[in-house]
C-alpha positions in Angstrom: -238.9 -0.5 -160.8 -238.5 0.1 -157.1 -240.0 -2.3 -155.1 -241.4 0.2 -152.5 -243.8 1.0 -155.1 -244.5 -2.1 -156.8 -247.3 -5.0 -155.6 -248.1 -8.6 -155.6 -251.8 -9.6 -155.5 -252.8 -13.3 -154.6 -255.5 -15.5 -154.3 -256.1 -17.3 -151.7 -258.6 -20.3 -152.3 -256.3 -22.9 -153.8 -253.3 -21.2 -153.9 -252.0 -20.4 -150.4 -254.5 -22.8 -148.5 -255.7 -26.3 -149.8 -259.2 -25.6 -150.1 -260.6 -26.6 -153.5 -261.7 -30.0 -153.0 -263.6 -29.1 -150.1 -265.3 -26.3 -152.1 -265.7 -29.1 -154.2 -267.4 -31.6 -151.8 -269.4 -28.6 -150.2 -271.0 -27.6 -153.7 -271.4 -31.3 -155.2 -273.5 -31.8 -152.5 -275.4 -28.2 -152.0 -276.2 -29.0 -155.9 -277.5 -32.5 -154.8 -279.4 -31.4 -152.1 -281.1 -28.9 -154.8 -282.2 -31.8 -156.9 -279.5 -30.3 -160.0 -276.4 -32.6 -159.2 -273.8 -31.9 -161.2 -270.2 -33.6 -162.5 -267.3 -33.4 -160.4 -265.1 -32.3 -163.4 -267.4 -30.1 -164.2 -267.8 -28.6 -161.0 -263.4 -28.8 -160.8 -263.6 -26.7 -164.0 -265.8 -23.6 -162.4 -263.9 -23.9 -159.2 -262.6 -19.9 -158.3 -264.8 -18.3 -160.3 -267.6 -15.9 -157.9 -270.2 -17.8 -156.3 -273.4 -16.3 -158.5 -271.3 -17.1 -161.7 -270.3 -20.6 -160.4 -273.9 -21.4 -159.9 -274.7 -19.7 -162.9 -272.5 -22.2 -165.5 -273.4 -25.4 -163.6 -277.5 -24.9 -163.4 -276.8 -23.7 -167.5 -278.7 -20.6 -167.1 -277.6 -16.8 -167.0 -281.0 -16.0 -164.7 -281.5 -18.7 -162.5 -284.2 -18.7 -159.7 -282.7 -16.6 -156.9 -284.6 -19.0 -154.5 -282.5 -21.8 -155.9 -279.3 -20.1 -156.0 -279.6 -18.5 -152.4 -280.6 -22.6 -151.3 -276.9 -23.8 -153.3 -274.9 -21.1 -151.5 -276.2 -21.6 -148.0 -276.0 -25.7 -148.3 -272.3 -24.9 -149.9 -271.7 -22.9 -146.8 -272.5 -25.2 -144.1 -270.9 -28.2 -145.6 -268.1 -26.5 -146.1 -268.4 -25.1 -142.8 -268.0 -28.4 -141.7 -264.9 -29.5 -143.4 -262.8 -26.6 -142.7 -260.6 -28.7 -139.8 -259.5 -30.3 -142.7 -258.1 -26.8 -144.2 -254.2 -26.3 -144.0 -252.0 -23.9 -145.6 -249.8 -25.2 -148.7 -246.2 -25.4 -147.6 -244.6 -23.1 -148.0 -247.6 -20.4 -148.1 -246.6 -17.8 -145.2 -242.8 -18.4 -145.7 -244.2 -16.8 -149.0 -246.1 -14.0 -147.7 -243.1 -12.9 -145.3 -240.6 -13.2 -148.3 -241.8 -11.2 -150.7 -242.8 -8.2 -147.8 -239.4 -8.4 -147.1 -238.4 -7.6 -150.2 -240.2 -4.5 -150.1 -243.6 -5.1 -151.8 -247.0 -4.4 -151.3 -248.7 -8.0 -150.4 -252.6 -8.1 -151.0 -254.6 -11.3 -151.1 -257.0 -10.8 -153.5 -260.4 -13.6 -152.9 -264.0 -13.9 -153.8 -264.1 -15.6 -150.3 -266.7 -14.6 -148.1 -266.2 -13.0 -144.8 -266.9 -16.4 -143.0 -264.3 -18.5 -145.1 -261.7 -15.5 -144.4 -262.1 -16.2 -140.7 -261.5 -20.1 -141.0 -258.5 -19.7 -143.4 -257.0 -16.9 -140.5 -256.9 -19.9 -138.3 -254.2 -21.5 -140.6 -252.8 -18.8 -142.3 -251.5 -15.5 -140.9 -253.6 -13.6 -143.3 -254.7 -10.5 -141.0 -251.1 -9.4 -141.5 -251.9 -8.3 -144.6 -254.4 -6.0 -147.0 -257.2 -8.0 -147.9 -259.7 -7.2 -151.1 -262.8 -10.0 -150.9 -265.8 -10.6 -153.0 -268.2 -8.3 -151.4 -265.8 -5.5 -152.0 -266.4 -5.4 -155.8 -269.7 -6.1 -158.3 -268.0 -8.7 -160.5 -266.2 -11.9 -159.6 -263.7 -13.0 -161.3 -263.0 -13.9 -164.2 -263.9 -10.1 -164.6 -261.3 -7.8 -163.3 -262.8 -6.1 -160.8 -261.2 -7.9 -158.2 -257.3 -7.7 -159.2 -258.5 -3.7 -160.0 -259.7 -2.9 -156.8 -255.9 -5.2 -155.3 -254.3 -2.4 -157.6 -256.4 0.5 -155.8 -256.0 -1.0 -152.4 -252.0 -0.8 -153.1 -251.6 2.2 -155.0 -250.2 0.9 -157.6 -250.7 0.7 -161.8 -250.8 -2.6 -163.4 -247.3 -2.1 -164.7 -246.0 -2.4 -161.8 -247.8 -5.6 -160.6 -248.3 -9.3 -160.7 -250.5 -11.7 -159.4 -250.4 -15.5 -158.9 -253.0 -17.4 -158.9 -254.7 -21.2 -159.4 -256.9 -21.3 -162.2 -257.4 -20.0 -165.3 -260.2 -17.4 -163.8 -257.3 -15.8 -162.0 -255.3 -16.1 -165.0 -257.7 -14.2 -167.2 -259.1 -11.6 -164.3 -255.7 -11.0 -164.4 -254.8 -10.1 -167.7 -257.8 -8.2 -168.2 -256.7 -5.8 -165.9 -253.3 -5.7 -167.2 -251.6 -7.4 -164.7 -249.3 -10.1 -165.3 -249.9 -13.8 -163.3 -247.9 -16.7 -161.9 -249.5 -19.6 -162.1 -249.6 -22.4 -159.1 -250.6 -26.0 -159.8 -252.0 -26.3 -156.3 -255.8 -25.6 -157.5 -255.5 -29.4 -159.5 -255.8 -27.0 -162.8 -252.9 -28.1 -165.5 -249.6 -26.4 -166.4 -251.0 -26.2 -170.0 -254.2 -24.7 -169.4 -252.5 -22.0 -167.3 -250.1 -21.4 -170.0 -253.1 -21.5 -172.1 -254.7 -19.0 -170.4 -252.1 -16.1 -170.3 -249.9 -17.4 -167.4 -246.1 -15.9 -167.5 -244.6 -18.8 -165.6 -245.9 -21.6 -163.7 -245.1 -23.3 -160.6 -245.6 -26.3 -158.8 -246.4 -24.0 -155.1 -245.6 -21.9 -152.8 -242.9 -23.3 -151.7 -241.3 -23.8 -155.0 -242.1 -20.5 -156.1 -240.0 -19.3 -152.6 -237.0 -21.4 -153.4 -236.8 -20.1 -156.7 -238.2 -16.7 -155.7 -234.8 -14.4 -156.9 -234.6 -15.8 -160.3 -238.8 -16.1 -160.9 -240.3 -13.3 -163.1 -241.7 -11.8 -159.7 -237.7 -10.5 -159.4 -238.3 -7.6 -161.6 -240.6 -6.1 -159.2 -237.7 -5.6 -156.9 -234.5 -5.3 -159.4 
């Protein structure tokens, strides 16, 4: 492969930014505030799949009330709203970013953010420097493959000549359903065995780790 035509596709939510467990404070408590609290490891466990479908598994219903569910998103919004000065980029994160478009590849950051949490995570992460696929580009969150498919388009690029990394084992499987291969990163708090489990290639502790070991990682063969 060349790498002028190859890609890398990654999430962002957990794996470039340290954002999960205040997604996971924002929804325990949008889920409270519904009178349907849930479990934290429950809650830990849904955590980077699409919003609807997160709702979906935790209220244990496949057609919940769209009243309720609009009421979880927009109390998940604000709280988390108000504990994005705590957000901050992995280390290690943009050092990332710059290395592999150095090496010649097509970066996309591939999210079910919304447009508002894509503003906040700009603040700490140069993410405007790159192509950008979210959520409300595509019909199905992940773990469907919409999202690393329409990455793909966005690069020009077939699977083969791919790979994403990602947190959990929704970007794991999103993944492999479209073909792609992933790294996995244990910044999301999800286990080197699940991700493995999962369909994971290779698994890392972060960003930065990944970076230091960036020549010799499976990601190489994009650019070899």
């Amino acid at each position: 492969m060349t790498s002028t035509s190859c890609a890398v596709l990654i999430d962002i939510d957990g794996t470039l930014v340290d954002s999960n467990y205040l997604h996971l404070i924002a929804w325990l408590k949008a889920f409270q505030d519904a009178d349907h609290p849930v479990d934290g490891r429950a809650l830990h466990r849904a955590l980077g799949m699409g919003s609807d479908l997160l709702i979906e598994k935790l209220l244990g219903s496949s057609d919940p009330d769209p009243g309720l569910v609009e009421r979880i998103q927009k109390v998940h919004s604000e709280e988390y709203a108000d504990l994005t000065s705590l957000l901050r980029p992995f280390d290690g994160a943009a050092d990332l970013l710059e290395a592999l478009q150095a090496r010649g590849l097509h970066v996309v950051l591939a999210t079910s953010a919304s447009p508002d949490e894509l503003e906040r995570v700009a603040k700490v992460l140069p993410i405007d420097e790159y192509d950008v696929v979210g959520g409300e580009d595509v019909e199905n969150a992940k773990p469907e493959p919409d999202l690393v498919a329409a990455a793909l388009a966005k690069a020009g690029v077939p699977a083969e000549r791919a790979m994403f990394i990602g947190d959990t084992v929704w970007d794991v499987e999103a993944a492999s359903r479209a073909g792609v291969p992933c790294l996995g990163l244990l910044t999301g708090g999800i286990s080197m065995s699940e991700l493995i489990g999962a369909g994971a290639i290779a698994v890392y502790p972060g960003p930065r780790a990944l970076l230091d070991d960036l020549d010799d990682s499976p990601l190489a063969g994009l650019w070899a």
